[in-house]
FIVEX-728642 format. One record per residue (C-alpha): y, z, x; chain. Coordinates in steps of 0.2 Angstrom, whole numbers, plus 5000, padded with zeros to 4 digits. Example, Ala and Ser with C-alpha at 12.3 -4.5 7.8 and 13.67 -1.06 7.14 Angstrom:
! FIVEX-728642
ATOM, 4978, 5039, 5062, A
ATOM, 4995, 5036, 5068, A
END
This chain:
! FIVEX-728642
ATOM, 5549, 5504, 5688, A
ATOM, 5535, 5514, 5679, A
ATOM, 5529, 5505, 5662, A
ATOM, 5535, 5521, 5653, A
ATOM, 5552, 5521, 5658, A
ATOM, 5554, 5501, 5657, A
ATOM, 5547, 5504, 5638, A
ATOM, 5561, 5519, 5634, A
ATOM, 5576, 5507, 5642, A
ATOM, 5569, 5493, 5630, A
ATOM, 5565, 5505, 5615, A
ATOM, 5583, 5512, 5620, A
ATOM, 5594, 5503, 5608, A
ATOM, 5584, 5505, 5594, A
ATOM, 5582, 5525, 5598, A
ATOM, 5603, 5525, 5599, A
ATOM, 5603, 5515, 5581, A
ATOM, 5594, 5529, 5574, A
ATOM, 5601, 5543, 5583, A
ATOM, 5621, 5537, 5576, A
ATOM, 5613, 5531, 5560, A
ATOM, 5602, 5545, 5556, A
ATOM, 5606, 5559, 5564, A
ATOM, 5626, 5557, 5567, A
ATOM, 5624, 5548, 5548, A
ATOM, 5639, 5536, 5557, A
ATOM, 5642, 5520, 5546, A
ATOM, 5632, 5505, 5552, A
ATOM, 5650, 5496, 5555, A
ATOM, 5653, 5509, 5567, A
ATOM, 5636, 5511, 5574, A
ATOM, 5631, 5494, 5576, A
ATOM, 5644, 5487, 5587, A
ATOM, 5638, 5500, 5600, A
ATOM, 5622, 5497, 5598, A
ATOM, 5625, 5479, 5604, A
ATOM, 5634, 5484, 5617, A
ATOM, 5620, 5494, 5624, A
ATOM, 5607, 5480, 5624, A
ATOM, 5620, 5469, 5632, A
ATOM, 5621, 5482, 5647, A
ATOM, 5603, 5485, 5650, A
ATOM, 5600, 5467, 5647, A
ATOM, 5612, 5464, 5660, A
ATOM, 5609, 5476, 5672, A
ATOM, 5591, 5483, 5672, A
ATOM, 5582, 5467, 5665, A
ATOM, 5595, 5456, 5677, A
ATOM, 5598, 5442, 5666, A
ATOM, 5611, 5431, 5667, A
ATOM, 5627, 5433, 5658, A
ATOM, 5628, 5415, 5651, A
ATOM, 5609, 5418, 5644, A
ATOM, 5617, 5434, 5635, A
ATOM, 5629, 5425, 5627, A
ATOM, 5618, 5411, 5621, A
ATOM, 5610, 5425, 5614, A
ATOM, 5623, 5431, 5605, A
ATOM, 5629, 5412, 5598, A
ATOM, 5612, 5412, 5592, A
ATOM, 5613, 5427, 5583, A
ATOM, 5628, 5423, 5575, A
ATOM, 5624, 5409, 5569, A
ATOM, 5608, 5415, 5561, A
ATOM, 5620, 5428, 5554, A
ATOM, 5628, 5413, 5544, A
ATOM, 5610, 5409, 5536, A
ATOM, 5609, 5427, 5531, A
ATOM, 5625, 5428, 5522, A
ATOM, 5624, 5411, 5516, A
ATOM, 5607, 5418, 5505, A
ATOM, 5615, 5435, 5501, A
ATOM, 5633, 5426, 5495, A
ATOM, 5621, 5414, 5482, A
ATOM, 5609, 5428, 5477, A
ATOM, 5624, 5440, 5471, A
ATOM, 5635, 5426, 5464, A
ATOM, 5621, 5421, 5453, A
ATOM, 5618, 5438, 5447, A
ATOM, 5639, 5442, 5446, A
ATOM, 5641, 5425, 5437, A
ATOM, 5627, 5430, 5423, A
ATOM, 5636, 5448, 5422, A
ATOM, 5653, 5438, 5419, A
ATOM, 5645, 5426, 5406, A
ATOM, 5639, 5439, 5395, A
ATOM, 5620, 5435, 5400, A
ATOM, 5616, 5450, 5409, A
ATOM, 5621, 5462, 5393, A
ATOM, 5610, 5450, 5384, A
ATOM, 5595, 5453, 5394, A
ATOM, 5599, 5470, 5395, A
ATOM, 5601, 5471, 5376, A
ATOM, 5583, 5463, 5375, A
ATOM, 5574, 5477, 5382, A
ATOM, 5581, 5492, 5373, A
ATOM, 5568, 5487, 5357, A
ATOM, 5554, 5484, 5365, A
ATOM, 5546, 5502, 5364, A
ATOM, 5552, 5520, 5358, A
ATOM, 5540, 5526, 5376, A
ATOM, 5550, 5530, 5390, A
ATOM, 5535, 5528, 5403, A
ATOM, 5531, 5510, 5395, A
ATOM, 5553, 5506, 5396, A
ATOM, 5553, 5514, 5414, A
ATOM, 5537, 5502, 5418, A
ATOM, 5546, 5486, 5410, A
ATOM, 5562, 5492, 5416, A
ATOM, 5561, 5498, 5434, A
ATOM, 5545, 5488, 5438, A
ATOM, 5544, 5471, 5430, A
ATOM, 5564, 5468, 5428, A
ATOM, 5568, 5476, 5445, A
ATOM, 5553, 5468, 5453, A
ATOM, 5561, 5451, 5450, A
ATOM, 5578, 5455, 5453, A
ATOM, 5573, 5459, 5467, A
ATOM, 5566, 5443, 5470, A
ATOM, 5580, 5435, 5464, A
ATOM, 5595, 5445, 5473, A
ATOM, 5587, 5456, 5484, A
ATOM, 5598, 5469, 5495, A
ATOM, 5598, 5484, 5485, A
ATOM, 5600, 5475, 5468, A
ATOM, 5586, 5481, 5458, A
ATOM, 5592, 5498, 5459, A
ATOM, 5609, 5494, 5457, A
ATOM, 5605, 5483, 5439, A
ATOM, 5590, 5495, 5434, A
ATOM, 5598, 5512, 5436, A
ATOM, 5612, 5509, 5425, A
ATOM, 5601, 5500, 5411, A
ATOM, 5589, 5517, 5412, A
ATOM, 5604, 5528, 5409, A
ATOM, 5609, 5516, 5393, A
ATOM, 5595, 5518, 5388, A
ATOM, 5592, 5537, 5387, A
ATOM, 5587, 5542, 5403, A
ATOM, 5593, 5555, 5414, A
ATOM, 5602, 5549, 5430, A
ATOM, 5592, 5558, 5441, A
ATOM, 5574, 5551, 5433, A
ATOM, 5586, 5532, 5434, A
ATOM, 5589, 5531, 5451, A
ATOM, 5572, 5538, 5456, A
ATOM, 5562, 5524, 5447, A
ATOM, 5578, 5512, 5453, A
ATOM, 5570, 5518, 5473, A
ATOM, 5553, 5518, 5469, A
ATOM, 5553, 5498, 5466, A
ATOM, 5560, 5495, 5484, A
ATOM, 5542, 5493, 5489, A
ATOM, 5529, 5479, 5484, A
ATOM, 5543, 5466, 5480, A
ATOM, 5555, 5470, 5492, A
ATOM, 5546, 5459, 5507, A
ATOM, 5551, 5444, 5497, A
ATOM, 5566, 5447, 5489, A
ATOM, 5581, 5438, 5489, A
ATOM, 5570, 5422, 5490, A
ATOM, 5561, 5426, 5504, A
ATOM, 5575, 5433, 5517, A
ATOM, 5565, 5446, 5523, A
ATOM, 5551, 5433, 5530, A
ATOM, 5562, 5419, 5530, A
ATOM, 5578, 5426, 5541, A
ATOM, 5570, 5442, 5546, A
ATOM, 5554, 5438, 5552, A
ATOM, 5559, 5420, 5559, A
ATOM, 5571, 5426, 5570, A
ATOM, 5561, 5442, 5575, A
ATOM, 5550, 5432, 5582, A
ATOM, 5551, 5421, 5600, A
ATOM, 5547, 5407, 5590, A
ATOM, 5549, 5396, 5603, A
ATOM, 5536, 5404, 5615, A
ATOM, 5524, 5407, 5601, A
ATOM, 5526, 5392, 5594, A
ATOM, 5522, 5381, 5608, A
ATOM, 5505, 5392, 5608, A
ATOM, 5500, 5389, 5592, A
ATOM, 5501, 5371, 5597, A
ATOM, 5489, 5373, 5611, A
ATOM, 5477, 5379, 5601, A
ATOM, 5479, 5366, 5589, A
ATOM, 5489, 5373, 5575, A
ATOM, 5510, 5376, 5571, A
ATOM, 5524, 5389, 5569, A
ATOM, 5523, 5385, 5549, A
ATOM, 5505, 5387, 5549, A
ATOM, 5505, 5406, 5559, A
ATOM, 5523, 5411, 5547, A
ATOM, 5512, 5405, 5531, A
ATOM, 5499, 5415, 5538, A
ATOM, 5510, 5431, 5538, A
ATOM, 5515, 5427, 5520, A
ATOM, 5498, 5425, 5514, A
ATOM, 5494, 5443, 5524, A
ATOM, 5509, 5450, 5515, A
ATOM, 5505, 5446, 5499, A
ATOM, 5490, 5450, 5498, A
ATOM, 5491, 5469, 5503, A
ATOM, 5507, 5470, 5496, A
ATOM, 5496, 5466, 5480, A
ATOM, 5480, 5479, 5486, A
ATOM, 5494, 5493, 5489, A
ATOM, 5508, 5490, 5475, A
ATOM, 5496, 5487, 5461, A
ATOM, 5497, 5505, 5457, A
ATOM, 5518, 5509, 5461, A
ATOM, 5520, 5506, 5441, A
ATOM, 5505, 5522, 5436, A
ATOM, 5515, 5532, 5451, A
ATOM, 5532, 5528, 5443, A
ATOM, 5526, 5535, 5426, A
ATOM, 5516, 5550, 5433, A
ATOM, 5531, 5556, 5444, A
ATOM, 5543, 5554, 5430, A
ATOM, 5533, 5564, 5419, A
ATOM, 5530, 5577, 5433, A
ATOM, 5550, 5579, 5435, A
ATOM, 5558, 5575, 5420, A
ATOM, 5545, 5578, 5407, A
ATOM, 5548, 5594, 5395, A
ATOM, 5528, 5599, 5399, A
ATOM, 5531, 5593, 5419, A
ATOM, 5515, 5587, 5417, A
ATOM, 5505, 5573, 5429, A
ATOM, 5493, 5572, 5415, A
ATOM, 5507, 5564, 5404, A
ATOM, 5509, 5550, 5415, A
ATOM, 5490, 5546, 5417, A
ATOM, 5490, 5544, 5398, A
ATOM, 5499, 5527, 5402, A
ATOM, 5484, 5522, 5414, A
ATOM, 5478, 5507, 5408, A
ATOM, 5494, 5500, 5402, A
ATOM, 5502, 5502, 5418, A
ATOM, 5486, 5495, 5427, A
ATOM, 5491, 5478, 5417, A
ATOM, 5508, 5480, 5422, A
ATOM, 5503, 5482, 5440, A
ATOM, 5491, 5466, 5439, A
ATOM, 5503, 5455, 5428, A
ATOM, 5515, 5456, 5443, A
ATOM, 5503, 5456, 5460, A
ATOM, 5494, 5443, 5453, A
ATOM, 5505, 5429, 5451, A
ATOM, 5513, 5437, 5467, A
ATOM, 5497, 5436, 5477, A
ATOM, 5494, 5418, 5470, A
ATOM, 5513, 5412, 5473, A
ATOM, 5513, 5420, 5491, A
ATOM, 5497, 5410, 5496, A
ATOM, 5500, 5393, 5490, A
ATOM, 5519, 5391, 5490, A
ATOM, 5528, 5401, 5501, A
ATOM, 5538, 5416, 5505, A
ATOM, 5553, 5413, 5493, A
ATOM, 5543, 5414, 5477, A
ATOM, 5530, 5429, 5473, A
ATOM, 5542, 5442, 5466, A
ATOM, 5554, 5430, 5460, A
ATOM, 5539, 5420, 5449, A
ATOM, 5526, 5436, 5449, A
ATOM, 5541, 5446, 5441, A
ATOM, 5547, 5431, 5428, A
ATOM, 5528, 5429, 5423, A
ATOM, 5524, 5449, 5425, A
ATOM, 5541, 5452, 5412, A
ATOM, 5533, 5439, 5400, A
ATOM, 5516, 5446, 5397, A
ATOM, 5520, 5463, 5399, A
ATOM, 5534, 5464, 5387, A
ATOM, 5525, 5453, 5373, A
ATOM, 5510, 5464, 5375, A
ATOM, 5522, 5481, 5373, A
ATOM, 5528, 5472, 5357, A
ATOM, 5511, 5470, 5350, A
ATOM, 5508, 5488, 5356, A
ATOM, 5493, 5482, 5368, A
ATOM, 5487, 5496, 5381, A
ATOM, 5501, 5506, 5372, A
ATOM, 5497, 5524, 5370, A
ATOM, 5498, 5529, 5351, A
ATOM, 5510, 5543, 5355, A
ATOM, 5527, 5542, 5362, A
ATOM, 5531, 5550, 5374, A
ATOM, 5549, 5554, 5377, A
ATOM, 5563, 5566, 5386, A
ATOM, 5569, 5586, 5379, A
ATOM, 5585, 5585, 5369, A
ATOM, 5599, 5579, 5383, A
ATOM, 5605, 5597, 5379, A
ATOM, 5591, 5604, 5389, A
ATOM, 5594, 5595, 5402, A
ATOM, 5597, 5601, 5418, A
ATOM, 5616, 5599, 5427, A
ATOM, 5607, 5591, 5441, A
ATOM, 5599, 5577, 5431, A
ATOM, 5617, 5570, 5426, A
ATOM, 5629, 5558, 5431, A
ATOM, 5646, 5557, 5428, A
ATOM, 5645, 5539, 5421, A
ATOM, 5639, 5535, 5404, A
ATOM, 5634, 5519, 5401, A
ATOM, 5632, 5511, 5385, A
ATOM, 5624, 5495, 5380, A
ATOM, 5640, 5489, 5372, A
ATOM, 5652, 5495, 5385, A
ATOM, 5643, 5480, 5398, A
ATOM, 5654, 5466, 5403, A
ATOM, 5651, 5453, 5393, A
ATOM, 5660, 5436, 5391, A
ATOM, 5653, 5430, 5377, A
ATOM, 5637, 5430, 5364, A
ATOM, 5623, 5422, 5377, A
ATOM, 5606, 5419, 5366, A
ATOM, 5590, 5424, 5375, A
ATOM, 5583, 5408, 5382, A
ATOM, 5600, 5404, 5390, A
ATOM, 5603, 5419, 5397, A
ATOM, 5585, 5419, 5407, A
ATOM, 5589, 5399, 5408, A
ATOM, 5598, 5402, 5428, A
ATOM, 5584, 5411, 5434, A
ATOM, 5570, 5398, 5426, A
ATOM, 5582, 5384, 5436, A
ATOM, 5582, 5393, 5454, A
ATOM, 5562, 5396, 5453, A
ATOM, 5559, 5375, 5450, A
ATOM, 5570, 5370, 5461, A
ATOM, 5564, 5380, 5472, A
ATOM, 5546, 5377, 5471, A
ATOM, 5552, 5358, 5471, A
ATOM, 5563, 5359, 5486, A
ATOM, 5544, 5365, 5494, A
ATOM, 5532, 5357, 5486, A
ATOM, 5541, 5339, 5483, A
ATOM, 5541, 5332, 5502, A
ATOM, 5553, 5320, 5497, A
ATOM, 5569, 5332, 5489, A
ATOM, 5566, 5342, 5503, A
ATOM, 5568, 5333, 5516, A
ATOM, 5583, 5327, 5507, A
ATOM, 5591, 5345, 5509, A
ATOM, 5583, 5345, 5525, A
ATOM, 5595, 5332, 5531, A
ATOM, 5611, 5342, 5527, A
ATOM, 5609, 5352, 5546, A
ATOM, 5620, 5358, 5559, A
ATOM, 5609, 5360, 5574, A
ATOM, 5612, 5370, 5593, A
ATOM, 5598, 5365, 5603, A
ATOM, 5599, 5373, 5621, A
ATOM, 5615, 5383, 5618, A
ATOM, 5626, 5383, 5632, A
ATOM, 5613, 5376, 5642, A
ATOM, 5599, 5390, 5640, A
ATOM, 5582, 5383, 5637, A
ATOM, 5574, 5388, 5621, A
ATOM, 5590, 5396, 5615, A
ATOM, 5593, 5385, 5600, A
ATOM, 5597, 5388, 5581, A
ATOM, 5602, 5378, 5565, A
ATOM, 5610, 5380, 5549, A
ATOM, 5601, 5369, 5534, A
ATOM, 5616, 5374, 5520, A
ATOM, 5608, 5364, 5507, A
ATOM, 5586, 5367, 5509, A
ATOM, 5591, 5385, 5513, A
ATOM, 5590, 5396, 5495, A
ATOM, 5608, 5399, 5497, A
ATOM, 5612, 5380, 5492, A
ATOM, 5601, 5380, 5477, A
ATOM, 5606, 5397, 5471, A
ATOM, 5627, 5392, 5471, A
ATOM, 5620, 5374, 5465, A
ATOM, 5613, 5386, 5450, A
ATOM, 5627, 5393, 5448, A
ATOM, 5638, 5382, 5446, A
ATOM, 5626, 5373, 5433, A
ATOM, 5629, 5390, 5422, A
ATOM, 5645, 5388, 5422, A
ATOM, 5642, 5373, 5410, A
ATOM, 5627, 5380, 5405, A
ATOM, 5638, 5398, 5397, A
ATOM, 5653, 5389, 5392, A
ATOM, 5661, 5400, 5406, A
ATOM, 5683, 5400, 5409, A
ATOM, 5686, 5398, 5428, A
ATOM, 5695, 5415, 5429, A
ATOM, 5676, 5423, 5426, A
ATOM, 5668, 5413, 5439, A
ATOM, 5684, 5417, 5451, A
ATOM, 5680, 5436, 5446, A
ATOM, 5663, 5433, 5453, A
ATOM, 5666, 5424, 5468, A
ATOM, 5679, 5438, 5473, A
ATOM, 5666, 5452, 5471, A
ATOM, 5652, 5443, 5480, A
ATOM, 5664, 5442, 5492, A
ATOM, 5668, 5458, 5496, A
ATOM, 5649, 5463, 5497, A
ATOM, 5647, 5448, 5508, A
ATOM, 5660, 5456, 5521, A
ATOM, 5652, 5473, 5521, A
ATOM, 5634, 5466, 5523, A
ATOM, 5643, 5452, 5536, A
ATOM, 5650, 5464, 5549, A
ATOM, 5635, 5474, 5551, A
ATOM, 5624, 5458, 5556, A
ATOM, 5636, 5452, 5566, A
ATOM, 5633, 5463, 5579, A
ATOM, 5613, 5467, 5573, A
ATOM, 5607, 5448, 5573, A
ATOM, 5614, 5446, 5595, A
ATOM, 5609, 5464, 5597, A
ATOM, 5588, 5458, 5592, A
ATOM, 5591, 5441, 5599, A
ATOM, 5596, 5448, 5617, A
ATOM, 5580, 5459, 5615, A
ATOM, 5569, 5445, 5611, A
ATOM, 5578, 5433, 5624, A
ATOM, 5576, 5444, 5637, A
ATOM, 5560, 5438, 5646, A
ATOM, 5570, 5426, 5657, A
ATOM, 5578, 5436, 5667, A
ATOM, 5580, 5437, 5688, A
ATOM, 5569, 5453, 5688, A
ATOM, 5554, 5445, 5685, A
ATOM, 5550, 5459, 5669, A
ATOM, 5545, 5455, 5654, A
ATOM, 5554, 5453, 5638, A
ATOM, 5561, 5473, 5631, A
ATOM, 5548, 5470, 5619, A
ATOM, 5534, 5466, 5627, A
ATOM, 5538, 5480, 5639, A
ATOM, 5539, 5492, 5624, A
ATOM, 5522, 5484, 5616, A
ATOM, 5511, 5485, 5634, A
ATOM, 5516, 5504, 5634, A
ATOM, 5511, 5507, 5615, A
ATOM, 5495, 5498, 5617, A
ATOM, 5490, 5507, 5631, A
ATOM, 5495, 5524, 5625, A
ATOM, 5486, 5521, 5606, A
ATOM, 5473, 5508, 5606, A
ATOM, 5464, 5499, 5595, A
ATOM, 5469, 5512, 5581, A
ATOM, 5487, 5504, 5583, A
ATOM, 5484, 5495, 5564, A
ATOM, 5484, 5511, 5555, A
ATOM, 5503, 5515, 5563, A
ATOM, 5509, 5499, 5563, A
ATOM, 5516, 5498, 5545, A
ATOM, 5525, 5515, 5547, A
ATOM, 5533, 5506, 5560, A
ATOM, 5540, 5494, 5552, A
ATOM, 5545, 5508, 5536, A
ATOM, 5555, 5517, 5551, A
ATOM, 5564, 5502, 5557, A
ATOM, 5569, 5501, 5537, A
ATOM, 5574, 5520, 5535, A
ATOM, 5585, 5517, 5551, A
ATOM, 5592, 5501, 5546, A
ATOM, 5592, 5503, 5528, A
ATOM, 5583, 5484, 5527, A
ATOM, 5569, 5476, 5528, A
ATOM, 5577, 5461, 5535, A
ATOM, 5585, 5471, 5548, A
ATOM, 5569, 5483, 5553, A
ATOM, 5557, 5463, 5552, A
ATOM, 5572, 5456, 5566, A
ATOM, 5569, 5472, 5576, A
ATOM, 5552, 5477, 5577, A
ATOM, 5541, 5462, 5575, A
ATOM, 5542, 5452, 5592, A
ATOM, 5538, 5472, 5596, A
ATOM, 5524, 5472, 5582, A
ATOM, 5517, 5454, 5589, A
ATOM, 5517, 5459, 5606, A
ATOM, 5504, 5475, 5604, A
ATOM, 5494, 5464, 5593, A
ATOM, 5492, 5450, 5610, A
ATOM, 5490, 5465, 5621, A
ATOM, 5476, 5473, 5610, A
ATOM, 5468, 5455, 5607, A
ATOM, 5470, 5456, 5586, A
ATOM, 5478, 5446, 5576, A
ATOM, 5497, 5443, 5576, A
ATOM, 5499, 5438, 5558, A
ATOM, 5489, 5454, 5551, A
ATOM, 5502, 5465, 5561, A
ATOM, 5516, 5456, 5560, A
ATOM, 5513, 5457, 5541, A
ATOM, 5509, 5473, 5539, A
ATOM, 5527, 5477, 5550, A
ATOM, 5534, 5468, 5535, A
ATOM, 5524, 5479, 5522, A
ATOM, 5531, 5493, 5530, A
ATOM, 5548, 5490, 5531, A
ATOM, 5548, 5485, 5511, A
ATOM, 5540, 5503, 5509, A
ATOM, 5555, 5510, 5519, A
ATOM, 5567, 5506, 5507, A
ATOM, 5559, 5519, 5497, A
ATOM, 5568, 5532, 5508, A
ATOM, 5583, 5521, 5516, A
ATOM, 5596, 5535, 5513, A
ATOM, 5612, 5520, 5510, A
ATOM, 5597, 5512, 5497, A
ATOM, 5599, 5528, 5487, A
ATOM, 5620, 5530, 5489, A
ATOM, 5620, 5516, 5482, A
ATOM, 5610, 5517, 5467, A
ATOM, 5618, 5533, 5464, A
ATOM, 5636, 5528, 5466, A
ATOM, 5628, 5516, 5451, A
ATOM, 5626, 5529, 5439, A
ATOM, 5640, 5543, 5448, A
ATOM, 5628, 5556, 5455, A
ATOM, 5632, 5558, 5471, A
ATOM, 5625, 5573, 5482, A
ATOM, 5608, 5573, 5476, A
ATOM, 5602, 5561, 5490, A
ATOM, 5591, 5573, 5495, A
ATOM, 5581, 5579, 5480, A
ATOM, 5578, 5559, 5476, A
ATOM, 5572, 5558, 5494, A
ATOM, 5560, 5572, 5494, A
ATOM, 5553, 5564, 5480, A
ATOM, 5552, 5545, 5485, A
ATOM, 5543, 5553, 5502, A
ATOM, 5527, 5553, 5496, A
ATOM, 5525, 5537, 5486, A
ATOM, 5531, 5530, 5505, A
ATOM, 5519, 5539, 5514, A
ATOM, 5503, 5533, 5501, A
ATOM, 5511, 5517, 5504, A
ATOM, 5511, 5515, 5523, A
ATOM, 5494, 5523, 5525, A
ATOM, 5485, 5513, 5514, A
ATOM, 5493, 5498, 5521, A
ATOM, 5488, 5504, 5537, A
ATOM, 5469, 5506, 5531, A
ATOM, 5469, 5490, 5524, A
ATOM, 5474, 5481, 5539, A
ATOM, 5461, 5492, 5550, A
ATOM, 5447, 5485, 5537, A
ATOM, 5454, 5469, 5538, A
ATOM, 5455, 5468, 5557, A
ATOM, 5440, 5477, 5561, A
ATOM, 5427, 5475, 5547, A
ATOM, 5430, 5459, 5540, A
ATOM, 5434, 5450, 5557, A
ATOM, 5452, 5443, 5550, A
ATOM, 5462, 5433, 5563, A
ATOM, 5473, 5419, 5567, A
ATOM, 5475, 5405, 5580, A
ATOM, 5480, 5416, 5594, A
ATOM, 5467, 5425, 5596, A
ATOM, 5456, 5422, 5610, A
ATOM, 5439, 5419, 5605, A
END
């Protein structure tokens, strides 16, 4: 069989993903399923492996799957546990008085506060908390979910402590083959995936340093009563110190401790200096700039929710310090579980381990409840429970909605986690071919050569646009993504995280991403007029990506143990 045709049977599911999900617009619960099936099939009967090998697979998947929700089921219960204690309104509350400038609140707002929600909850909630805060604040509907979509960049590769390196990029990976590599040449699978973060964050910080200056110049542009550009770059230099005060501490955190802290600790140390600096009026420009009367306002610009400060759930009067007081918990006992050897191995030895399942070699998974961030984020939980004074009946509330968002985020995995587990397991198989994403990689390097790092974030943002995360586009694409790199002899980890960089940028233009944050503020069926406008801040950010990882490759010589020297 031609390498070209090999490559289309193993790009075939993920050409049928975005053919049902994009083009048919089918629901991923519908669309997935088939999907699985598909790989299933060819797997079966053009790569000719065996059936027991494709159900390993699958056990695999699934219990990765149980990770995955485990994280997403702490990450929203925290943040529907502080919404039920009243601290949510509290932080909220704080923000309206901090400046009468709408591009300096959209900046604090949308960048700073989503940025470490995002890091903190992850899966679509920055947009979700921010959208509605903007609206309370003043701002048109349409200008709120816009800024809500335009964070789902820089932070988005570590949100929800990580998942999308963690979970995503973990188990898009044949760890197994690769890691037994890396020991050849004398190094380790937590050495390459620490590797990758460093990568990640620090041309997440190169690219997204800027998203806060692009945020104020757009809403300006749109929304402003001059549509003016030249508005927005009057907040240059305070939005410069916005975009430091965040990539910063998120470079820094990236680097040394891991993938679970930069835009949970950049965002939380971001917030605290930009916001005292606003107060103080710091980079501030001397003339506020602010909407038309909401009498001018277009028909188009409006939701059909209002929301008002006072109208937010609220259990009861929270202060300021304990209301941020969960969130100060889950980052130090985070950075303790990774940096205190001794407390985590202590988590570490809570495991459920599947070596060899069903007896296929290197087909093995585990589930750590306690180390993973899902055990410290319900152990936070249940801390502010004390900590809030809460009644039983509010936590119950809260368990019962993250439920419910844990079964819609649930059935979709179930089926997408085998479905990239059966690509990736493929490469034992009776016809002797490569794994499906090899087969795709060898083709792709072929037909685009060494100028394969320029293209290989918008890769990674399609797999996001199609699959509506970056999670899900990093467990698709980056055995894919890692594959080209071995084939064109460049490093792994710089293309593996750029796939990753990608897929955050993607987000910017995930249609469910923007559902949802509309449905937030009740405007629906302007989907498209916030896509056309999130499209560009995509595109800057996938090309510059790409450029930096051609600079980084090609001029200054970066690489990793795989590659041959």
């Amino acid at each position: 069989m031609q390498s070209g045709t090999l490559a289309l049977l193993a790009f075939s599911p993920i050409l049928l993903a975005a053919i049902l999900l994009v083009g048919l617009r089918w629901p991923a619960r519908r669309a997935m399923p088939v999907v699985y099936v598909l790989t299933a099939g060819i797997g079966l009967f053009v790569w000719e492996m065996s059936f027991n090998r494709i159900l390993a697979s699958t056990l695999q998947g699934l219990i990765i799957t149980i990770g995955v929700l485990w994280i997403i089921f702490g990450a929203i219960l925290l943040l529907n546990t502080l919404k039920y204690s009243g601290a949510i309104s509290t932080i909220r509350s704080g923000f309206a008085t901090i400046s009468p400038d709408r591009r300096i609140q959209a900046i604090i707002i949308a960048w700073l506060f989503g940025c470490f929600i995002e890091g903190a909850s992850g899966f679509g909630t920055p947009a979700a908390i921010a959208a509605p805060l903007l609206v309370a604040l003043g701002f048109p509907a349409l200008a709120a979910v816009l800024l809500g979509m335009l964070v789902q960049s820089t932070p988005v590769s570590f949100g929800a402590v990580g998942t999308p390196i963690i979970i995503g990029v973990n188990s898009g990976l044949d760890t197994a083959t690769i890691g037994a590599q890396l020991v050849e040449r004398g190094s380790s699978w937590e050495v390459f995936l620490q590797l990758v973060t460093s990568n990640v964050a620090i041309i997440h910080a190169i690219v997204g340093t800027v998203m806060p200056l692009i945020m104020a110049m757009m809403l300006t542009r749109f929304f402003g009563k001059e549509k003016s550009w030249k508005a927005g770059l009057e907040v240059l230099p305070f939005a410069l110190f916005a975009g430091f005060a965040f990539t910063i501490p998120y470079a820094i955190t990236g680097v040394f401790l891991g993938p679970e802290f930069p835009s949970l600790l950049g965002g939380l140390v971001g917030l605290a200096i930009v916001t005292s600096a606003a107060r103080f009026g710091f980079l501030v420009p001397k003339k506020a700039w602010d909407f038309a009367e909401p009498k001018d306002w277009p028909s188009e610009w409006m939701g059909s929710v209002e929301m008002k400060l006072d109208q937010l759930p609220r259990h009861q009067q929270i202060g300021i310090v304990r209301a941020w007081l969960p969130y100060v918990l889950v980052g130090a006992l985070l950075v303790a579980s990774r940096v205190m050897p001794e407390f985590g191995n202590a988590l570490k030895a809570v495991v459920l381990s599947f070596p060899n399942l069903l007896g296929e070699k290197g087909i093995s998974a585990n589930f750590q409840p306690l180390y993973l961030p899902g055990g410290i984020l319900v152990a936070v939980v249940l801390a502010t429970v004390a900590l809030h004074g809460m009644h039983a009946r509010s936590l119950a509330k809260a368990v019962g909605e993250s439920s419910r968002v844990l079964l819609g985020a649930g059935f979709v995995l179930l089926f997408t986690v085998p479905m990239v587990r059966i690509l990736i397991n493929s490469g034992v198989n009776a016809a002797e071919l490569p794994s499906m994403p090899i087969a795709m990689a060898q083709w792709v390097a072929d037909s685009v050569g060494g100028v394969y790092p320029l293209l290989a974030p918008a890769v990674g943002a399609l797999g996001a646009f199609i699959a509506g995360s970056n999670t899900v586009s990093n467990m698709m694409l980056s055995q894919f993504q890692f594959g080209v790199a071995s084939t064109l002899g460049i490093s792994g980890a710089v293309i593996v995280a750029v796939q990753a960089i990608g897929a955050a940028a993607g987000n910017m233009v995930a249609i469910h991403n923007v559902v949802a944050a509309s449905a937030t503020v009740g405007l629906l069926g302007r989907e498209g007029a916030i896509l056309r406008k999130t499209f560009w801040p995509t595109v800057y950010y996938v090309l510059m990506t790409g450029v930096v990882a051609m600079i980084a490759i090609y001029v200054l010589g970066v690489t990793d143990p795989l590659v041959a020297r």
